[in-house]
Structures are given as structure tokens and as C-alpha cells.
C-alpha positions in Angstrom: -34.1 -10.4 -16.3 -33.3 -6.8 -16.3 -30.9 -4.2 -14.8 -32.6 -1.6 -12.4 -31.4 2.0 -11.4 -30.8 3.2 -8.3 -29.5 6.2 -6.6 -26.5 5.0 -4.8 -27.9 6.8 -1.6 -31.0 5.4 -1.4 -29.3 1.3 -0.4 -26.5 3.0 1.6 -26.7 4.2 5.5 -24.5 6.5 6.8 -22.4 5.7 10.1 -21.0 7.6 13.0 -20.3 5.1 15.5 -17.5 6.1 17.9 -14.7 4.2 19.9 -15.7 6.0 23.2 -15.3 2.8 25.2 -12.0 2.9 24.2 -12.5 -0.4 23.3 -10.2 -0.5 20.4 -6.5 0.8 20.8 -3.5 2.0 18.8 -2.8 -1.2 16.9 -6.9 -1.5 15.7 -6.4 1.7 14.0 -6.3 1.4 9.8 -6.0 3.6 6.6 -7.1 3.4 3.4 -4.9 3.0 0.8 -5.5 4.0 -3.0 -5.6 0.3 -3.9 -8.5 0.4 -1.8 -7.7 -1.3 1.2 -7.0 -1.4 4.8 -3.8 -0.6 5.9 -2.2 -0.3 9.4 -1.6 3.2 9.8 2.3 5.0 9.6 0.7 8.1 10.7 2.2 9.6 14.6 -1.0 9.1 16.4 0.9 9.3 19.7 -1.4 12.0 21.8 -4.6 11.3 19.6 -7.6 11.1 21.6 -8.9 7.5 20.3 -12.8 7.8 21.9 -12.7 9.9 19.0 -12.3 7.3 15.9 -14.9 5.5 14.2 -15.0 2.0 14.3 -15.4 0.0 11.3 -17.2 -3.1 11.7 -16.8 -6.4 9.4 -19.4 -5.6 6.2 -18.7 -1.7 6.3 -17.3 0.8 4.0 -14.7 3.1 4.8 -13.6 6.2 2.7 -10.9 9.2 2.3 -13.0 12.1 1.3 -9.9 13.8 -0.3 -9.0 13.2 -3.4 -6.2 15.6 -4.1 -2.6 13.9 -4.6 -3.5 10.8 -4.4 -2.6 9.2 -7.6 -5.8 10.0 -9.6 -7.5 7.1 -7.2 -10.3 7.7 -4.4 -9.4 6.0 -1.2 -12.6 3.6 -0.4 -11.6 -0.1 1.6 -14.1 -2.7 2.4 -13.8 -4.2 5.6 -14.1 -8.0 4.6 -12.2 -9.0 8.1 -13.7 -10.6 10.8 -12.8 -8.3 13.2 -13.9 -4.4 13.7 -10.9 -1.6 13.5 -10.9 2.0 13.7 -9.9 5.0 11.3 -9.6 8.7 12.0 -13.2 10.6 12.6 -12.1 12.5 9.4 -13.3 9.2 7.0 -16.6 8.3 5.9 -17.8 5.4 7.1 -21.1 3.5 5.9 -23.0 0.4 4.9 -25.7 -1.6 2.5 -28.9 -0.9 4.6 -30.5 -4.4 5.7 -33.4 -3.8 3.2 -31.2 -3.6 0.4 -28.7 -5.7 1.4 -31.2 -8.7 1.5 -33.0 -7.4 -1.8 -30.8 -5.2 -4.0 -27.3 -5.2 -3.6 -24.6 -7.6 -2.5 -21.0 -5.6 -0.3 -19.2 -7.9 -2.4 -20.4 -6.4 -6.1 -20.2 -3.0 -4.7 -16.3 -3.1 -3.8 -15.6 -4.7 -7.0 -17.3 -1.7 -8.4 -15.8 0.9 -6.9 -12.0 -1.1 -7.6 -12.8 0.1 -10.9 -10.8 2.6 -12.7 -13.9 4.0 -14.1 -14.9 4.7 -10.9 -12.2 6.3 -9.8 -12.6 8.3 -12.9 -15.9 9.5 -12.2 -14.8 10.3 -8.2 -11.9 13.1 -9.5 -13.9 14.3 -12.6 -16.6 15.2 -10.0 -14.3 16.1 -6.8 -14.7 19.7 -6.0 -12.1 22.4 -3.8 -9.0 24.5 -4.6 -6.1 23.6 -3.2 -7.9 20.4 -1.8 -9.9 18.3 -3.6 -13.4 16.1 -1.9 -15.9 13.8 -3.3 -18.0 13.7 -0.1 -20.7 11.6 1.9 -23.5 13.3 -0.1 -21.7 13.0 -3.2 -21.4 9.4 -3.0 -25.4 9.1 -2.9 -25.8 10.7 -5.7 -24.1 7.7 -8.0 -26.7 6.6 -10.7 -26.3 2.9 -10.3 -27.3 0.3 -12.6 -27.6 -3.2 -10.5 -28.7 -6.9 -12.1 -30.6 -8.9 -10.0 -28.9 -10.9 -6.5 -28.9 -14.4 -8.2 -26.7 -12.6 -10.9 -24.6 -10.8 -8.3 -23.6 -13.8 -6.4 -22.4 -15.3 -9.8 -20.0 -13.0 -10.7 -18.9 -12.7 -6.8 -18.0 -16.3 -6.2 -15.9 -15.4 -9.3 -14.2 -12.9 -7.6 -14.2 -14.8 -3.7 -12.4 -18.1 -5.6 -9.7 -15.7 -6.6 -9.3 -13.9 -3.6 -9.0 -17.2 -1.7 -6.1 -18.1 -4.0 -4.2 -14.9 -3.3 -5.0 -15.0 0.4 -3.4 -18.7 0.5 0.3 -17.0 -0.8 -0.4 -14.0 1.5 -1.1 -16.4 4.6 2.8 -17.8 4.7 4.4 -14.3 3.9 4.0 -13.5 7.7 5.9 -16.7 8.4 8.5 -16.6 6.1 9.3 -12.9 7.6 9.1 -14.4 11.4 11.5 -16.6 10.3 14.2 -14.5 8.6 13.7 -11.6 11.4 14.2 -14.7 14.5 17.5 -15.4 12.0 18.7 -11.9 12.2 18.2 -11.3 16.2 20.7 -13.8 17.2 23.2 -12.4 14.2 22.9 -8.9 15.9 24.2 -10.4 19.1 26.7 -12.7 17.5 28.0 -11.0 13.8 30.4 -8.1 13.4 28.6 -4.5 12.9 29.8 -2.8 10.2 28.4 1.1 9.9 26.4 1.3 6.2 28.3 3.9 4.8 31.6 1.2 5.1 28.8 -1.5 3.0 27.6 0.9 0.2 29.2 3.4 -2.7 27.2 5.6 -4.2 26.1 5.4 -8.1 25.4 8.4 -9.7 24.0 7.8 -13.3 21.8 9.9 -15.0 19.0 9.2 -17.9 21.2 11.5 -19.9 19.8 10.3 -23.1 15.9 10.1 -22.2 15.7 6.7 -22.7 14.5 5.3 -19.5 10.7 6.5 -19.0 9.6 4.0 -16.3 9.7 6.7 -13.2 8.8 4.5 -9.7 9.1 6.0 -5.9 9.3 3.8 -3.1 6.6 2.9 -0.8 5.9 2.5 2.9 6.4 -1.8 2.2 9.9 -1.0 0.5 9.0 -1.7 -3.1 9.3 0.0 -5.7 5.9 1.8 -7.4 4.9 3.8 -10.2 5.2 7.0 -9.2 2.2 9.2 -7.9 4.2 12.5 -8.3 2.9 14.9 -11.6 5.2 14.5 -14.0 4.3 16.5 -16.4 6.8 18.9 -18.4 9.1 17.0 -15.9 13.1 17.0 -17.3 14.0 12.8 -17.2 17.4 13.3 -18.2 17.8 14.0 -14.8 16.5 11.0 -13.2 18.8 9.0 -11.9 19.0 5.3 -12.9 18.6 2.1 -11.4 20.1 -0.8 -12.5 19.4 -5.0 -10.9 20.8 -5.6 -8.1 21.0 -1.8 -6.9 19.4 -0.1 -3.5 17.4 3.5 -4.2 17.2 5.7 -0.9 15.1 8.2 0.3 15.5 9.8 3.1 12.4 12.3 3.1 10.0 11.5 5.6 11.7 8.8 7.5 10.3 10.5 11.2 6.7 11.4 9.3 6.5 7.7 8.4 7.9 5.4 11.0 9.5 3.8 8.0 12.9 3.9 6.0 12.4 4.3 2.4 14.8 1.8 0.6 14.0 -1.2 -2.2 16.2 -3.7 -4.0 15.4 -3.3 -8.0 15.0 -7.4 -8.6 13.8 -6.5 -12.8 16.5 -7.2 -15.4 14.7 -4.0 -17.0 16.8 -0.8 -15.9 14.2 2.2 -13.8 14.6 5.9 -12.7 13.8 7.7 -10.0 13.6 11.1 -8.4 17.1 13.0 -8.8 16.4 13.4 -4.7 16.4 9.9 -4.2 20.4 7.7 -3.8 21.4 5.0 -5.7 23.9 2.5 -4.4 25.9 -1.0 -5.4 27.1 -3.2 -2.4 30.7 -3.6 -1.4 29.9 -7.5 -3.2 33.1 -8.4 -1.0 31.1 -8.1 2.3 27.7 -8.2 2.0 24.6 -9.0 0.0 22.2 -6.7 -1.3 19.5 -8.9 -0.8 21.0 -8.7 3.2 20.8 -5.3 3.6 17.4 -5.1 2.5 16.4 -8.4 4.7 17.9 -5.6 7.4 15.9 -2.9 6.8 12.8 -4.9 6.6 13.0 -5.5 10.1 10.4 -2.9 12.2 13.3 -2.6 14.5 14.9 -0.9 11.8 12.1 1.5 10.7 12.2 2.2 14.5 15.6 3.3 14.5 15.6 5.2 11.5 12.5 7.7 12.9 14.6 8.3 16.1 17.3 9.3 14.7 15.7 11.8 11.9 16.3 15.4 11.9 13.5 17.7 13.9 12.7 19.2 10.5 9.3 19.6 9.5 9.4 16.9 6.9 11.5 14.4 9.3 14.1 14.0 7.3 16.8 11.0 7.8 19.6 12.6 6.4 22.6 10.7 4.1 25.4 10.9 6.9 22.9 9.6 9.5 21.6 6.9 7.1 25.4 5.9 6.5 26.0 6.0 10.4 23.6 2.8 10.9 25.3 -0.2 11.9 24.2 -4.0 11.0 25.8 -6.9 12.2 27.5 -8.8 9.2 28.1 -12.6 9.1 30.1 -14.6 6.7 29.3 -14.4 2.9 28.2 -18.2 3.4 26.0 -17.4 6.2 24.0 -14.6 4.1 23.7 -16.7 1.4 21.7 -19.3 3.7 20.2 -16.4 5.6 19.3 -14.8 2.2 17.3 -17.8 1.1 14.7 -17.5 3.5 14.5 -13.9 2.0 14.4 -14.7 -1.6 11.5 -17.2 -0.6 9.4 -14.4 1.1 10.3 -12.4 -2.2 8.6 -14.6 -4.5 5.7 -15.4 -2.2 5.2 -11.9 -1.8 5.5 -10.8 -5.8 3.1 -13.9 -6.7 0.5 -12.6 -4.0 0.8 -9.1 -5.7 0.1 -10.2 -9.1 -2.3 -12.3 -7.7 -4.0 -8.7 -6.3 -3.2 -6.9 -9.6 -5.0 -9.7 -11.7 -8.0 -9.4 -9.0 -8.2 -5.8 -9.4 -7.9 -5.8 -13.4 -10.9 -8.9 -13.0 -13.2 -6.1 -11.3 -14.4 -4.3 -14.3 -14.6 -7.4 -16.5 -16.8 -9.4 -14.0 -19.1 -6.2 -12.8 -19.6 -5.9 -17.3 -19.8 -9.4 -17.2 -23.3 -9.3 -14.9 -24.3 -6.2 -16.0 -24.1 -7.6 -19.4 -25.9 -10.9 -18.3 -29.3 -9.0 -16.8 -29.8 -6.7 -20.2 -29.6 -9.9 -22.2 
């Protein structure tokens, strides 16, 4: 057996087909993220003319053609559901043609090639703009692409499926567990004393004054904490401010934009920085527990009250004074640790499905080597 080359465009078949039936609505619509997946949407898409979206059926490709500030990653998702959604008429959307698909090239094998970080690589070394960056339609179809044959293909994808079935077993109850904690807090809310935030939290100010700390992390739309995508180069750390277990970073920039309060727990013994913009606080440990106040602002309800009450700025902003005015009903210490259990439960669940993706993702390269590999022998 042998590898063959191929120009990427040649297997591949632009799309274009539009939701003017309307058939799909507000809560079908889906971004791609730079981990390469599908993602319900935070953008406002109130007053968007939907007939206009693409839709994105099961077995199609669906890409960002910007590349600038997004973490040195291009945006490409796989639609692997069994359901169609729709994305913004500004993506690329496209699919295996039938001939190849049944001859040359399995959807599966090409995802877990582009989940590569060679890939991504290759996408911003050959982006092109000024202030914005693309790597567009016709760029794509230019890829020199060395494929083995099917039989080999489908080896090396089981691989990949068995592990993606494990993951997707961990990330099947997380949806649960959250139904669970957020029925939990609905009754507390009716029930449980409100106490305004600012009365819950004080403020820690500490600074990487030393340079010690390098591990920068932002906080993400899910309300984790994330490497940072920001350019830090020539970037002064001793200004970062730290964050120790058990603490609660805030930021909020963006709240309105978003639909989403920016806040995370840091759970790691192993002490982090972040953005000198961002606020650090430790629980009153006499009232409340941290682990509460982030099971809290989990809630969508939450996120919902935090955009209407952010500033009319450009960026959205929910300023510190507003943030401090938000009141959340507090139960006994006793009852949050019960409560808090659930959470912690959903936690772990969550964190094992996530290493579960990162190990997936780091398999990518190894198992598309791994075939290629195979054929030449």
C-alpha cells in the first residue's frame, strides 16, 4: 500500500445552502470555537435576519475564515451531530464530495487532521490581510494532502470514535448534574435570605511582585479558567495579580457583549495570574462558600441578569459596584455544604470529560502519523 496526493480542493464541495424557510431558529444557531467545535452562540443576534444563515448539515464542515486574534488556532468544527444547525452567512461551509467520500477520504480522518497543531500552523503561516487576517475557501483547496488508503483510514478512526465515546459518556450526565443543582437553587431563591455580593466577598489585591508566577489564564464564556489568548509579549508580570485556591477572579469586560458573567473558582493547589484588569476575591468563609457562589453564577438566569444590568458602553461593561449590587439568596452553611456536593460532583465530571477532550485532541496528530506511517511502509 501507498500514500497518494491530492489537492485538498479537488475531494471537497463548496456549500451555500440558506435557512430561507426559516426552518431553523435562534437556538439552532452555532459557532466555531478554536478548539474546533460547535458552540452555541453568545453573540446578540436579536434583529438578525435568520433566512440569511447557512445551515450545517450532519457530515459537513464549517469554518471562521479569520484568523486574526484567535489564539494562533483556525476556527474549523465538524458537524458530527445528528441534527443540522446554522452559523452566520459570514463562515465557510463545505463537505467530502460523494465520489471521494466513498473512495478517497473519510470526514472522520479529515477533522482529526485539521485538530492538528500543524495544521493550524500552516492556516496562520499562510493567512493573508493587515489588520485582519483570512485563510479563505480557495485557500483551503489548495492543501497538498497526502491520504493512505480507506481500509487504513477507518483503522486509525475507530481509534479515535472509541475514545470519543468514552468522553461523550462523562459529558452525557454533566447536563444532569447541572439540572439538578440549578432545580436546588430555585426553591433557595424563594426560601433563603439574599445577601447583596459586595456583603459575601473582600477584595485581594496581590501582585506577582517577584516574577515568579508565569502561568497567565483569562476566563472563558463556561467560567473556567484558560491559558490566555492575549499577546503577551514584552508584557510586565509583576503586575499580574495572583490567584491563589479557593479564590474567585472577575471580569467585568464584556458582560452585555457576551450574555455571560466572567467569574471561575481556581480549584489547582498551584497559585495563577491574571490580567491586572481582572478582581480577585476570598469569601466571607463565615457565610458562604466559594464553591456556592460560583454554583450561583453558573445559573443562565444569572448571566441573564448580569447583561441587563451592564453599562451602555461600547464594550458592555458590568462594572465592580453593579457586580457587588447582585443579591443571592444564602442558606445555612450546612445546607451549602449538601447543596455544594452536587456541585463538586459536576466539577469533576466536567474536568475528567476535559481531559478526556485534551487527550483526544493531543491523539490527533499521533493517529493521522500513525496511518500515514502505515501506507508508506
Amino acid at each position: 500500500m501507498a500514500l497518494t496526493k491530492y489537492k485538498l480542493g479537488d475531494l471537497i464541495q463548496l456549500l451555500d445552502n440558506r435557512n430561507t424557510e426559516l426552518i431553523y431558529g435562534i437556538d439552532d444557531v452555532r459557532g466555531v470555537n478554536n478548539l474546533k467545535e460547535l458552540m452555541p452562540t453568545k453573540a446578540d443576534i436579536s434583529g438578525r435576519d435568520l433566512s440569511k444563515f447557512q445551515i450545517v448539515y450532519p457530515d459537513e464542515f464549517v469554518f471562521n475564515h479569520r484568523t486574526s486574534r484567535n489564539g494562533s488556532k483556525f476556527s474549523i468544527a465538524y458537524n458530527d451531530m445528528e441534527t443540522p444547525v446554522i452559523c452566520t452567512e459570514d463562515y465557510v461551509v463545505f463537505r467530502i464530495t460523494d465520489e471521494a467520500k466513498q473512495k478517497i477520504l473519510l470526514a472522520r480522518w479529515l477533522y482529526m487532521f485539521f485538530k492538528r497543531s500543524e495544521f493550524d500552523r500552516y492556516v496562520i503561516t499562510n493567512s493573508w490581510g493587515s489588520s485582519t487576517e483570512f485563510f479563505n475557501w480557495e485557500d483551503i483547496c489548495e492543501i497538498d494532502i497526502d491520504l493512505p488508503p480507506l481500509n487504513i483510514q477507518q483503522k486509525y478512526v475507530d481509534v479515535y470514535n472509541a475514545m470519543l465515546v468514552n468522553q461523550q459518556s462523562y459529558e452525557r450526565g454533566l447536563e444532569d448534574l447541572k439540572i439538578a443543582f440549578d432545580s436546588i437553587l430555585d426553591k433557595e431563591k424563594h426560601h433563603a435570605h439574599t445577601i447583596a455580593v459586595g456583603e459575601l466577598l473582600n477584595e485581594i489585591d496581590n501582585r506577582n511582585s517577584d516574577g515568579t508566577i508565569e502561568d497567565i489564564e483569562g476566563i472563558n464564556i463556561t467560567k473556567q479558567f484558560m491559558p490566555t489568548v492575549a499577546n503577551t509579549t514584552d508584557i510586565n508580570l509583576n503586575r499580574y495579580k495572583i490567584v491563589q485556591n479557593n479564590q474567585i477572579a472577575y471580569s467585568g469586560m464584556q458582560t452585555g457583549r457576551d450574555k455571560c458573567i466572567r467569574i471561575a473558582l481556581q480549584t489547582s493547589d498551584k497559585p495563577i495570574i491574571v490580567s491586572p484588569a481582572y478582581t480577585v476575591f476570598e469569601v466571607k468563609k463565615d457565610l458562604v462558600l466559594p464553591e456556592f457562589i460560583m454554583m450561583w453564577f453558573s445559573r443562565e438566569e444569572s448571566d441573564r441578569r448580569g447583561w441587563f444590568m451592564s453599562d451602555s458602553s461600547v464594550r458592555s461593561n458590568l462594572d465592580l459596584d453593579r457586580f457587588y449590587e447582585i443579591e443571592i439568596p444564602i442558606p445555612s452553611i450546612d445546607e451549602q455544604k449538601a447543596i455544594v456536593d452536587i456541585y463538586r460532583a459536576y466539577i469533576d465530571r466536567r474536568s475528567i470529560s476535559n481531559r478526556l477532550k485534551e487527550r483526544i485532541k493531543s491523539m490527533c496528530p499521533i493517529l493521522i502519523k500513525g496511518s500515514l506511517e502505515e501506507a508508506g511502509a
